[in-house]
C-alpha positions in Angstrom: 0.0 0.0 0.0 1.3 3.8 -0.6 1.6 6.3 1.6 -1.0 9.3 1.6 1.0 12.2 0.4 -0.2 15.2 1.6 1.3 17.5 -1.3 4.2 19.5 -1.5 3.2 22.4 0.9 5.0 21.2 3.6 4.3 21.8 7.4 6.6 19.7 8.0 9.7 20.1 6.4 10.0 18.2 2.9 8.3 18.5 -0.1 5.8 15.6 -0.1 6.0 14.7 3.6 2.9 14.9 5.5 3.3 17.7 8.2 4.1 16.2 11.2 0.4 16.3 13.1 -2.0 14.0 15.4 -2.7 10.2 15.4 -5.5 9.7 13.4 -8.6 10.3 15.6 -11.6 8.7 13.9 -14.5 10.5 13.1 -16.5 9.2 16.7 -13.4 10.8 18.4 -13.3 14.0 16.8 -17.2 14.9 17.0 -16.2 14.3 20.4 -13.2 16.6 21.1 -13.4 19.8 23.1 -13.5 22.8 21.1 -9.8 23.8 21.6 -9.1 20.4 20.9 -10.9 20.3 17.5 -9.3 23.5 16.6 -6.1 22.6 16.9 -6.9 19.2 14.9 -8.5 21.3 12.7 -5.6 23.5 12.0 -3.3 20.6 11.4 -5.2 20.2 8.0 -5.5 24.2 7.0 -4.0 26.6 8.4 -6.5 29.3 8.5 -8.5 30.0 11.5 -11.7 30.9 9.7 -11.7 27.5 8.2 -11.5 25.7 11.2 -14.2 27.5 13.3 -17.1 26.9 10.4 -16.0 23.2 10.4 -15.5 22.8 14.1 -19.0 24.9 14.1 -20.9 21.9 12.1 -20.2 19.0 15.1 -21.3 16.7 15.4 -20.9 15.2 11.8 -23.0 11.7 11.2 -20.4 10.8 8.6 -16.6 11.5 7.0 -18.4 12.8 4.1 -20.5 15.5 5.3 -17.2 16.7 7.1 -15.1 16.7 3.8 -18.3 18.9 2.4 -18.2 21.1 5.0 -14.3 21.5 4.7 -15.2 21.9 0.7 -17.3 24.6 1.3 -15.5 26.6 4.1 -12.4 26.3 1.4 -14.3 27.7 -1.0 -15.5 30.4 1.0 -11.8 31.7 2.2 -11.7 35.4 1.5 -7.9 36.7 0.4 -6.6 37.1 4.3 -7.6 33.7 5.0 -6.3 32.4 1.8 -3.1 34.0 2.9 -3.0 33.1 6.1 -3.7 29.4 5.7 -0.9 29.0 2.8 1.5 31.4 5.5 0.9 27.9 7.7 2.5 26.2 4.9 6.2 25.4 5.4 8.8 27.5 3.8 11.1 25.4 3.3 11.1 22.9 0.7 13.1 19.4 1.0 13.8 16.4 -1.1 10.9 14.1 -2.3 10.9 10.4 -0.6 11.6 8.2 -3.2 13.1 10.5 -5.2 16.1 8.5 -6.3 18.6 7.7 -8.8 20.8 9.7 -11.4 19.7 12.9 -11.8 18.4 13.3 -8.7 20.5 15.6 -6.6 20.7 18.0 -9.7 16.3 17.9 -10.4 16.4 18.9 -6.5 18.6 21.7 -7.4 16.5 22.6 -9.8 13.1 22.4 -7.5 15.0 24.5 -4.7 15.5 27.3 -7.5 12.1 26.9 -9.2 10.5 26.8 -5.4 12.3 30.5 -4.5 11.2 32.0 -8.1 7.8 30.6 -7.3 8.2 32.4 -4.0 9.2 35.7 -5.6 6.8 36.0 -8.1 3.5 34.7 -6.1 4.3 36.0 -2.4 3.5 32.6 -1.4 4.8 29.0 -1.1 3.9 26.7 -3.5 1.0 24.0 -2.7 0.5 20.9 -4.9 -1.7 17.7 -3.8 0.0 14.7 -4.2 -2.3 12.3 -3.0 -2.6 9.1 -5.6 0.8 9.2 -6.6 3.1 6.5 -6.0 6.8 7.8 -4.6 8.7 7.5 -7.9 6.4 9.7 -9.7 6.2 12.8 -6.9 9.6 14.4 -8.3 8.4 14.8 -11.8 4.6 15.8 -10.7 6.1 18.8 -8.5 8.8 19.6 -11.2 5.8 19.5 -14.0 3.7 21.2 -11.6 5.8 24.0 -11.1 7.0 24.9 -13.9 3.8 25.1 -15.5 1.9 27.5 -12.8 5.0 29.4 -12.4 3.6 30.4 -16.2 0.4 31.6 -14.4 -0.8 35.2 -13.9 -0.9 35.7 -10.0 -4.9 36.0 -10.2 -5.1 32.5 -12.1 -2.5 31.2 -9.9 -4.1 32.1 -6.6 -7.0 30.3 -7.4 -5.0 27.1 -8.6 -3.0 27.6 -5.3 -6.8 27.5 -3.7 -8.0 24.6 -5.2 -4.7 22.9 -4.1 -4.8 23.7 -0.5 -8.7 22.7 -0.6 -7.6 18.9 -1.7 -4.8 18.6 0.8 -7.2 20.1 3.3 -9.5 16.9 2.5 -6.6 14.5 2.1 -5.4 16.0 5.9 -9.0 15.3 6.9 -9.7 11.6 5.6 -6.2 10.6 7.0 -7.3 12.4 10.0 -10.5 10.2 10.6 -8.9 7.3 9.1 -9.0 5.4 12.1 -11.7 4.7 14.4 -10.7 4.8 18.0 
């Protein structure tokens, strides 16, 4: 079985690593978390405050699918600040891809590090890619395909790509989250 790859925006530091955040809690658990508690779960999968209150507000959820529509629509109701302050949660500091291997390798790093700081520069913001589904050999090229390709973006089209993204590693955060029931 593969991992579940969070994406490239990196909490933790790494590319593709998973930010380093709670044991998965189960959906029966987290319904029944205080509210700091939730929060702070809540947090762990986007980074914007906003977000986490409206789903927090929703408990208790009768299933993991009306919490992932409820994350859904909280994402798609993030105004510019809160866009910006949930991709500001996003590590800084990308890191080599696990299972990134092989010639090459060391110099298509080199190459992410650069095209990870121009991305940087031009957008004011880190860059945020879902990788969930891909197996580990493939994660190098998606993020150097990705990249290159929105760094061809107009900041208004790329905000909203950048949106989208952070929406699906929100969800991927939040099924991983309730993936065990405890």
């Amino acid at each position: 079985m593969q991992p579940p790859w969070c994406g490239i925006s990196s909490r933790a530091p790494g590319s593709a690593l998973p930010r380093p955040r709670r044991e998965d809690i189960g959906l029966g658990r987290f319904n029944a978390l205080s509210r700091d508690d939730t929060l702070t779960a809540l947090l762990s999968c986007c980074g914007s405050r906003r977000w986490a209150e409206r789903v927090a507000a929703h408990r208790p959820y009768p299933d993991t699918e009306s919490l992932l529509a409820a994350s859904d629509e909280a994402c798609y109701d993030l105004t510019a600040a809160e866009l910006d302050e949930a991709l500001a949660e996003e590590s800084l500091s990308p890191q080599p891809l696990v299972g990134a291997r092989g010639p090459g390798t060391l110099a298509a790093h080199t190459a992410l590090r650069a095209a990870h700081a121009e991305y940087e520069r031009r957008f004011r913001h880190v860059f945020v890619i879902c990788l969930d589904g891909y197996r580990d050999e493939e994660l190098l090229d998606q993020v150097l395909s990705g990249i290159r390709t929105r760094l061809g973006n107009e900041p208004d089209e790329e905000r909203t790509i950048a949106a989208e993204e952070l929406r699906r590693l929100a969800r991927g955060r939040l099924i991983r989250l309730m993936s065990s029931e405890r």
